[in-house]
C-alpha positions in Angstrom: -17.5 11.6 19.0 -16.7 11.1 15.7 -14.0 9.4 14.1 -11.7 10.5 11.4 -10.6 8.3 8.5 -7.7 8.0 6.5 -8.1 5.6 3.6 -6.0 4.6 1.4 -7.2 2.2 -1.6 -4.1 1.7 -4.1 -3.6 -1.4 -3.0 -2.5 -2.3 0.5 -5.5 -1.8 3.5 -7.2 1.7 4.7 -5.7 3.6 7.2 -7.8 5.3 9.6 -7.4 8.1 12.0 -9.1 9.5 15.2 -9.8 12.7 15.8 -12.2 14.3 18.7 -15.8 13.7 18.9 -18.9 15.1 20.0 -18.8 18.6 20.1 -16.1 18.2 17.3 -16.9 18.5 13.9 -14.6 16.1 11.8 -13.3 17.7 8.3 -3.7 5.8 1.6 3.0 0.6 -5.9 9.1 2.4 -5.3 13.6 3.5 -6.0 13.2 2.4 -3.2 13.7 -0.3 -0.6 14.9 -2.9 -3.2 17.7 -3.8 -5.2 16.7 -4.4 -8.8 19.4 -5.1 -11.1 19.9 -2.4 -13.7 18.7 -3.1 -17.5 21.2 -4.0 -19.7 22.5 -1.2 -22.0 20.1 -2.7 -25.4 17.9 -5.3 -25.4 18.6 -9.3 -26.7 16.7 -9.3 -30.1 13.5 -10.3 -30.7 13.3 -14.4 -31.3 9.6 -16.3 -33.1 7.4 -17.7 -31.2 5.7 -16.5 -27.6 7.4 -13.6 -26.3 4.1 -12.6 -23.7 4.2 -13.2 -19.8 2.3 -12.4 -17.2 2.8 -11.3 -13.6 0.4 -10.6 -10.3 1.1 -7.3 -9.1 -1.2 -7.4 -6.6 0.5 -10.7 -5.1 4.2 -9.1 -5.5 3.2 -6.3 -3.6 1.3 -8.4 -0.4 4.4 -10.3 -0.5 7.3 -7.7 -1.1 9.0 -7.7 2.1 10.4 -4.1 2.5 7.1 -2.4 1.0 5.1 -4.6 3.8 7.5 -3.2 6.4 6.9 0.3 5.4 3.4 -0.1 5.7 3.9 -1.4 9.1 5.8 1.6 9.9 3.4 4.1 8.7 0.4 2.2 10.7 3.0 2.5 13.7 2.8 6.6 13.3 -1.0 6.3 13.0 -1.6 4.6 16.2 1.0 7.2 17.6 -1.6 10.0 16.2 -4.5 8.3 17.3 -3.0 8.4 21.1 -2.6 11.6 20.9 -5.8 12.7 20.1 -7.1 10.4 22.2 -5.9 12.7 24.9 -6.4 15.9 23.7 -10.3 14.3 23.2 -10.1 13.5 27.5 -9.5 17.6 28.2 -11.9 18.6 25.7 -14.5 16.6 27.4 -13.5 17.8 30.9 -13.2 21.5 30.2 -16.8 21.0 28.6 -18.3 19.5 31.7 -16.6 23.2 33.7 -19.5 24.7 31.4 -22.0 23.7 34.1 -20.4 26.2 36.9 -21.3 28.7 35.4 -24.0 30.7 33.9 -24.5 30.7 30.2 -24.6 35.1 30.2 -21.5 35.2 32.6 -18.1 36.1 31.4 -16.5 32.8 32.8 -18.8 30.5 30.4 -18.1 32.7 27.4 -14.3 32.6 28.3 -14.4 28.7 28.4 -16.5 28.7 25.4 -13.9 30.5 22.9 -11.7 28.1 24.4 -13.4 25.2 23.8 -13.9 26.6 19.8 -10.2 27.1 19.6 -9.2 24.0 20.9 -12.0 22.0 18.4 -10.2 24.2 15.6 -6.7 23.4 16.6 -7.8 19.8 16.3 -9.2 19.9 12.9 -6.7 21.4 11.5 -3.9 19.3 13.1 -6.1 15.7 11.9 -6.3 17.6 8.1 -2.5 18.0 8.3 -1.6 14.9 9.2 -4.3 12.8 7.4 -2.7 14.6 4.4 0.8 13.8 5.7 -0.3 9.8 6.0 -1.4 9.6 2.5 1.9 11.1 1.0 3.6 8.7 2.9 1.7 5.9 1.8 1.6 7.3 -1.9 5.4 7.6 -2.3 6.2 3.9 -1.1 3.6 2.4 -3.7 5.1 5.2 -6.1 8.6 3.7 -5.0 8.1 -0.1 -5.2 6.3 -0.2 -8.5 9.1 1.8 -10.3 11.2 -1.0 -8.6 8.7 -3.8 -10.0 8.9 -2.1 -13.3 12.6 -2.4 -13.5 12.9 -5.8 -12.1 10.7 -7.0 -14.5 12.4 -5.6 -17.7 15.3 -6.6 -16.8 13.7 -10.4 -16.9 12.3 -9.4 -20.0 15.2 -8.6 -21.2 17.2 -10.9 -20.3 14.8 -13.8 -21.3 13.7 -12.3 -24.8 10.2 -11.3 -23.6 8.0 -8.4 -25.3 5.1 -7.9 -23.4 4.5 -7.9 -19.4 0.6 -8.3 -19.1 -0.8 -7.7 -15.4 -3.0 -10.2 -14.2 -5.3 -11.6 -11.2 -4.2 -15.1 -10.3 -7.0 -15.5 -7.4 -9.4 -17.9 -8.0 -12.8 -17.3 -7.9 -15.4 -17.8 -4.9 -18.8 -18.7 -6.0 -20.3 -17.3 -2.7 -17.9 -14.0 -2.7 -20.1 -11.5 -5.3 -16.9 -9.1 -5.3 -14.7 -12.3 -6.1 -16.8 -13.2 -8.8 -17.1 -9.9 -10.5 -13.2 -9.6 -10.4 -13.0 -12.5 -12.1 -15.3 -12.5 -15.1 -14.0 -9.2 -15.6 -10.2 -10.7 -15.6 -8.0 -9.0 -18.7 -6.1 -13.0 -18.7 -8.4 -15.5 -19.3 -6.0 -18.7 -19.2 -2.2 -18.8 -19.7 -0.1 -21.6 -19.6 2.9 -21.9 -17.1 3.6 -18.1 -18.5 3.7 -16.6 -15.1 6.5 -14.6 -14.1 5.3 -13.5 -10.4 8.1 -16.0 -8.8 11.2 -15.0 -10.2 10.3 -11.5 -9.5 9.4 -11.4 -5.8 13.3 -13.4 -5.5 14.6 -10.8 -7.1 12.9 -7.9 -5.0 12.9 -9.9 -1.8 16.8 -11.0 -2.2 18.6 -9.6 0.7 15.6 -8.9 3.0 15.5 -10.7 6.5 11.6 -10.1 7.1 8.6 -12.6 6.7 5.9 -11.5 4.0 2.3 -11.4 4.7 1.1 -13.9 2.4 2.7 -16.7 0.9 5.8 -16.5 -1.4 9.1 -17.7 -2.6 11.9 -17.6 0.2 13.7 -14.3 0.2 17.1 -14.4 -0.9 17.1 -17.1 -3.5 19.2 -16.9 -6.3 17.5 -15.0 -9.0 20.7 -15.6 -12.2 20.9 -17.2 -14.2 17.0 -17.2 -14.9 15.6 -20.2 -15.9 13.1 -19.3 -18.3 9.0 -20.2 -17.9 7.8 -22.5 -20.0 6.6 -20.7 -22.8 5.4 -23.0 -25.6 6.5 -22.2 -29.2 9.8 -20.8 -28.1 13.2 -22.6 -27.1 15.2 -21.4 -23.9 18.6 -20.0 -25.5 
């Protein structure tokens, strides 16, 4: 039997699903779950000195509680849809073996057969639809927690005279990992200095939420205002 797949590479893991095997031919960053503060009618002006940041989207969204639970949810109606086919894969298999009372030329084997064929096609099409259905899902709740990121973080901008937001990877590198090291000689940031912003915006998107995160982060619920600034050399905190 073969499996069917669902995967999913934005950002989170691949999601995979089961369909029948054998004699059945097979065929994945929101507003959303947070509560980012609105921007500020205009922007603070412009001030010398640094005005650039950085942020790891990839950690705020293995740590952003709400999004995390989401994904838990959807893998929840996956392993639903894998029991299900799971069973429809048990009578396929038995009404196949009722092939071997009869006679391949006798009306009774060609009746099973057709049925056989139509319950294979039901089964394709019903893994296509909901394979289809999964990804949506998964699409609109990266869709919906990266607008919220996006917000979130121009509001800090905002609020803390920055002008540019640049996305960066803030794993280190693992000599004996190829795919680590190719990530990071191919890193857009090659150094910054205490100019990361990842912190203050996982409080803000995490404040209210009762859930642990996958990975490691700042406690949900802290304060987020006022906003104590990074150090950012070349500028004073006003």
């Amino acid at each position: 039997m073969r499996r069917f797949l669902v995967c999913a590479t934005l950002v989170a893991g691949p999601l995979s699903i089961l369909a029948l095997m054998g004699s059945i031919s097979a065929q994945g960053p929101v507003p959303g779950a947070g509560r980012p503060a609105a921007p500020p009618s205009s922007a603070p002006p412009a001030v010398g000195g640094t005005s650039v940041v950085v942020i790891d989207v990839a950690n705020i969204f293995k740590n952003h509680i709400r999004f995390n639970e989401k994904m838990k949810e959807i893998k929840n109606e996956i392993d639903q849809f894998e029991a299900s086919i799971r069973a429809e894969q048990t009578k396929f298999n038995q009404k196949r073996e009722g092939l071997a009372q009869f006679l391949p030329s006798s009306p009774d084997y060609k009746k099973l057969e057709e049925e056989l064929a139509r319950m294979q096609s039901e089964v394709q099409v019903q893994v296509g639809l909901k394979r289809k259905t999964f990804l949506e899902q998964e699409a609109r709740e990266y869709f919906k927690t990266y607008k919220e990121i996006e917000q979130s973080v121009a509001v800090f901008a905002q609020q803390n005279r920055i002008g540019l937001v640049l996305r960066f990877n803030g794993d280190e590198m693992k000599a004996e990992n190829r795919d680590s090291v190719l990530q990071g000689v191919n890193k857009a940031v090659v150094y910054h200095d205490r100019l990361d912003i990842t912190e203050w915006i996982l409080r803000d998107l995490n404040r209210g939420a009762t859930a642990t995160p996958t990975g490691p982060s700042v406690q949900p619920g802290a304060p987020v205002g006022p906003i104590s600034r990074p150090q950012i050399p070349g500028k004073t905190t006003r």
